[in-house]
Every structure is written in structure tokens, then in C-alpha cells.
C-alpha positions in Angstrom: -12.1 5.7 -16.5 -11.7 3.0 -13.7 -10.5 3.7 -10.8 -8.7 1.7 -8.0 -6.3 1.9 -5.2 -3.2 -0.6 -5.3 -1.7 -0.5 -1.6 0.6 -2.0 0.8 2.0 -1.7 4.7 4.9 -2.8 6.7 4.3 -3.8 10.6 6.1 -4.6 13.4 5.0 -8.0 13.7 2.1 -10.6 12.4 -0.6 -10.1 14.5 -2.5 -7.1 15.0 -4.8 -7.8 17.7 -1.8 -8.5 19.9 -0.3 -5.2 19.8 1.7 -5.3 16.7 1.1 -1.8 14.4 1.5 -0.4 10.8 4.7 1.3 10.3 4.7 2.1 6.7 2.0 2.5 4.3 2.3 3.2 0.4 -0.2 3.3 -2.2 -0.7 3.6 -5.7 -3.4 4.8 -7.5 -4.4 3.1 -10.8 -6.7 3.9 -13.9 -7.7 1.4 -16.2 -5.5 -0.9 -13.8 -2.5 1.3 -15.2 -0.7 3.5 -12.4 -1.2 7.3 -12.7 1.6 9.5 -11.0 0.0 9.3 -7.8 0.8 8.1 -4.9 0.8 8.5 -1.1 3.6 7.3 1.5 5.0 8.0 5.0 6.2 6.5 7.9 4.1 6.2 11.3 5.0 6.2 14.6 4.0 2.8 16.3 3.8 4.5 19.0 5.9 0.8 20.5 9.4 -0.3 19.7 9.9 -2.2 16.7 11.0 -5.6 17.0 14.6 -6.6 15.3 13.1 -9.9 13.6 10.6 -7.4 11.8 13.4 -4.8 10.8 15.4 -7.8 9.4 12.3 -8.0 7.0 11.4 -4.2 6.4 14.5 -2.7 7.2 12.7 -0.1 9.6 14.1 0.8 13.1 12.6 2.4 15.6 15.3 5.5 15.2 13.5 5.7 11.7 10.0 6.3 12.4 10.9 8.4 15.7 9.3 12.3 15.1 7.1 10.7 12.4 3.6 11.3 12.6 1.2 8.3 14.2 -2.0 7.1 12.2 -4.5 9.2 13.7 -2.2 11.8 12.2 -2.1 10.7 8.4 -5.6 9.1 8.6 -7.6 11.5 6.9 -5.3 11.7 4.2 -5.1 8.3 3.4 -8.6 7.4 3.4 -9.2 10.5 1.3 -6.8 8.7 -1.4 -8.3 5.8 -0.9 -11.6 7.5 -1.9 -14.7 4.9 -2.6 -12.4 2.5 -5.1 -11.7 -0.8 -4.7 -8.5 -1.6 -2.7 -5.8 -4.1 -4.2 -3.6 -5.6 -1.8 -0.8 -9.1 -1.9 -2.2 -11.0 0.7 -5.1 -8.6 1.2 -6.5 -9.9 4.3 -3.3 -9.0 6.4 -3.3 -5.6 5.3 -6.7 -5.0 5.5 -7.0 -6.9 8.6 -4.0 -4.3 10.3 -5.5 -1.1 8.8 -9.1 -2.0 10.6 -7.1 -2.5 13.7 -5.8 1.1 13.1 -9.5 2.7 12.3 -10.7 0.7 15.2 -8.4 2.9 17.9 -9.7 6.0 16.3 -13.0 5.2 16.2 -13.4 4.6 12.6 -15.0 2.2 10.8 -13.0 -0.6 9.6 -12.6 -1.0 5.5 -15.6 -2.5 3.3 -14.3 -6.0 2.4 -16.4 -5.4 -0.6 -14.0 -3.3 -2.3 -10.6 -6.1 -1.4 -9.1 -7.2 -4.3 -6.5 -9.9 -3.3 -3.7 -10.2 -5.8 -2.5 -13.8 -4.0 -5.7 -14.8 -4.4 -5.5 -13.9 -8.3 -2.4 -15.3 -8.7 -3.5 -18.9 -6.6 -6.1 -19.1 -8.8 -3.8 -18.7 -11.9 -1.0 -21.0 -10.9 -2.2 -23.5 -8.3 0.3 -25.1 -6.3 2.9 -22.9 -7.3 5.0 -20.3 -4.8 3.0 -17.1 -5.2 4.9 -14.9 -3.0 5.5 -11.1 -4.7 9.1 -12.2 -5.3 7.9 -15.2 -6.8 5.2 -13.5 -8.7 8.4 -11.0 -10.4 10.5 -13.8 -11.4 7.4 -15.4 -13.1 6.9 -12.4 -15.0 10.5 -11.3 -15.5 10.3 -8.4 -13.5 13.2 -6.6 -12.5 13.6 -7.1 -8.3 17.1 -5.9 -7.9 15.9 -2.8 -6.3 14.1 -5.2 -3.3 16.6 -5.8 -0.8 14.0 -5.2 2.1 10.7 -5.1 2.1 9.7 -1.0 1.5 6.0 -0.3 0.9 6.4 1.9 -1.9 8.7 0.0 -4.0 6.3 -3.3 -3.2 3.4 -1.7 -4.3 5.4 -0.1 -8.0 5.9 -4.0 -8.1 2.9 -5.1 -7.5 1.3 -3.0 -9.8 3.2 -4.7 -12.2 2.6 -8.3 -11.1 -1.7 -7.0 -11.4 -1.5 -6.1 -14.9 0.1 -9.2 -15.8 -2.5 -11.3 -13.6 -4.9 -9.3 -15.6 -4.2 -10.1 -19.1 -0.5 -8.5 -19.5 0.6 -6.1 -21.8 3.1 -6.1 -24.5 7.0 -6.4 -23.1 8.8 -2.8 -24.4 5.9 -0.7 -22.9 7.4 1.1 -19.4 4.2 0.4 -17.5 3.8 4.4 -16.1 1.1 6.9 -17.4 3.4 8.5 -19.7 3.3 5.1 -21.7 -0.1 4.3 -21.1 -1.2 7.4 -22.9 1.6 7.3 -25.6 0.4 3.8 -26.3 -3.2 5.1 -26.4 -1.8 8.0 -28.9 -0.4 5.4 -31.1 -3.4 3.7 -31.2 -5.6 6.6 -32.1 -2.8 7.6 -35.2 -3.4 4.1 -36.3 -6.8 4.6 -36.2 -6.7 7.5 -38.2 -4.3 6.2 -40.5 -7.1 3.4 -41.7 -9.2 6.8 -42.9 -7.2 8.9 -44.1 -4.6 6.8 -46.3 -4.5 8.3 -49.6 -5.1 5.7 -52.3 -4.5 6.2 -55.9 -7.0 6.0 -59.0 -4.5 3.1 -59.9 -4.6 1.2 -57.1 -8.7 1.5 -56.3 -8.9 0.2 -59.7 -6.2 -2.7 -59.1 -8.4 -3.3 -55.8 -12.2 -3.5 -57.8 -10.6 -5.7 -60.0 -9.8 -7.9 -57.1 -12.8 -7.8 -55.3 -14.6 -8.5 -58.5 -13.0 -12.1 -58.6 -13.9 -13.1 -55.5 -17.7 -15.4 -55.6 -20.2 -14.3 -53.4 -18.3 -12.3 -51.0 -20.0 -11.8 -47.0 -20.5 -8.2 -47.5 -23.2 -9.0 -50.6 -25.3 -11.3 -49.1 -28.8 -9.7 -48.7 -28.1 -7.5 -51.2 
């Protein structure tokens, strides 16, 4: 079974090398590109104030992250969850780009840009010349956004997770796209399966069925035989 990582952060501000720090980091993890039940989130001390044009965006204040633990506290966990998968991001380089920034102050080494996956990138390629922003990206694929007032980590990331399986190849509207429906889709399938075997015919209809097959010139299953 694949693994990957599907992640996202929130900052306070654009430009990491200037100051500006990760406030807010979510993740998701997926198998087969599907999302499992886990996940890993918190908020993080700057260890700076938080500018009010960047709470506009993520609704985060500095009263919210005060008492929450800085990076160099959660670090360890989260590159554990990250493990060795590849990391899916919107805009990848900005997130990637802020994390390495993080690493870099605690003397770890910055991501492998060998495992980015970049979901705008995906999603350029697919519609070129068209907006694809995350909100943009949801109303494309009729995805419900009524829950995204602001822009929270967590509840990006259960969107974009969304937004990847249909830049992927989609799946079939009426499936919830959680584990749960993942494997009962999978169970479903494997009844079907079974189904194909183990249908009991009856001696009237195998005969009705060699008369058939007797009609039919030259079928593909004879030849060479």
C-alpha cells in the first residue's frame, strides 16, 4: 500500500527568510492517495507577533498561539509522521520553502525536494490558464467550501485531499472520500468479485447458454484450438 503525506501551514507573513514563521501546520496521511484517520495538527508559537493582515487570512492571533509549543518543540513529531513518503502540498514550494526555514534554526536538515508533490502544479498542468487557487480548485470539482471562512490548516488539507484524488483520476460522486468508504468500496468490490464465481446457474439455463454459444462462428476463445 502507498503511502504519502498530504500537508499544509499557515504563517505570519510571505517570506520566510525575512523573519516571517509557521504558525499552524496540519497534515494528513494518505494510502492509495485515499486519507486514513490520521492526522497531526497544532499550533506553534512564532515566537514574534503575528501581523493583523495575516490574521485577516488565517484567522490566527497572537492571543491564540500564546502557551503553545514552538517548532523545536513539535519537530520530532512531525517529521516522524512525515516518515520517508512523499509530501503533497498546494503551492508546495511555499510550504516547503517555510518548513526548511524552521529545520534550518534547529539545525536540521531541510526537506528532500525529491519527495514534493505540488498539487498547483498538477492542477496548472490540467487546466492551463485557468484560476487554480484551492477555492478555485473546490468549485471546479463541486466540493463543498462552506466550512472555509479562513484559511485553517486542517480543514485546507481535508480539502485538498479531495481536490488530489480528483487531479488524480476522481472517483465516483456518492463515495464520502474517508477510509471507512474506501474499504467499504473495496468490500463491495471483492463481493462482486465473488459473486462472478459463485452464482448458481441452473441445468436449464447452462443448456439455454451452450445453445447460444453454439451459434456463434468462430468465436476468439477457439482459435488455436
Amino acid at each position: 500500500m502507498t503511502r504519502a503525506v498530504l500537508f499544509d501551514t499557515e504563517t505570519t507573513g510571505l517570506d520566510p527568510l525575512h523573519g516571517d514563521r509557521v504558525i499552524e501546520i496540519a497534515a494528513i496521511e494518505l494510502h492509495n492517495d485515499l486519507p486514513t484517520s490520521k492526522t497531526f495538527h497544532c499550533l506553534i508559537d512564532p515566537e514574534r507577533d503575528i501581523p493583523a493582515d495575516a490574521s485577516r487570512i488565517h484567522g490566527i492571533t497572537s492571543a491564540d498561539v500564546a502557551g503553545k509549543p514552538t517548532f523545536a518543540a513539535i519537530a520530532d513529531d512531525l517529521l516522524e509522521f512525515f516518515g520517508e513518503d512523499p509530501l503533497i502540498a498546494h503551492n508546495a514550494a511555499f510550504d516547503f520553502g517555510f518548513l526548511d526555514a524552521e529545520l534550518g534554526r534547529i539545525g536540521r536538515p531541510r526537506l528532500d525536494r525529491a519527495r514534493m508533490l505540488d498539487t498547483l502544479a498538477l492542477a496548472k498542468t490540467r487546466f492551463p490558464g485557468m484560476p487554480n487557487s484551492l477555492d478555485a480548485l473546490c468549485r471546479r470539482f463541486e466540493i463543498d467550501l462552506s466550512a472555509r471562512t479562513t484559511h485553517n490548516a486542517l480543514l485546507d488539507c481535508k480539502l485538498l485531499a479531495e481536490v488530489y484524488v480528483e487531479l488524480t483520476g476522481g472517483r465516483q460522486r456518492g463515495f464520502d472520500l474517508n477510509a471507512d468508504s474506501a474499504l467499504a468500496l473495496v468490500e463491495y468490490q471483492q463481493i462482486g468479485e465473488r459473486a462472478q464465481h459463485l452464482m448458481p446457474v441452473s441445468e436449464a439455463e447452462a443448456a439455454a447458454h451452450a445453445e447460444f454459444v453454439a451459434t456463434i462462428k468462430n468465436p476468439v476463445w477457439a482459435v488455436g484450438h
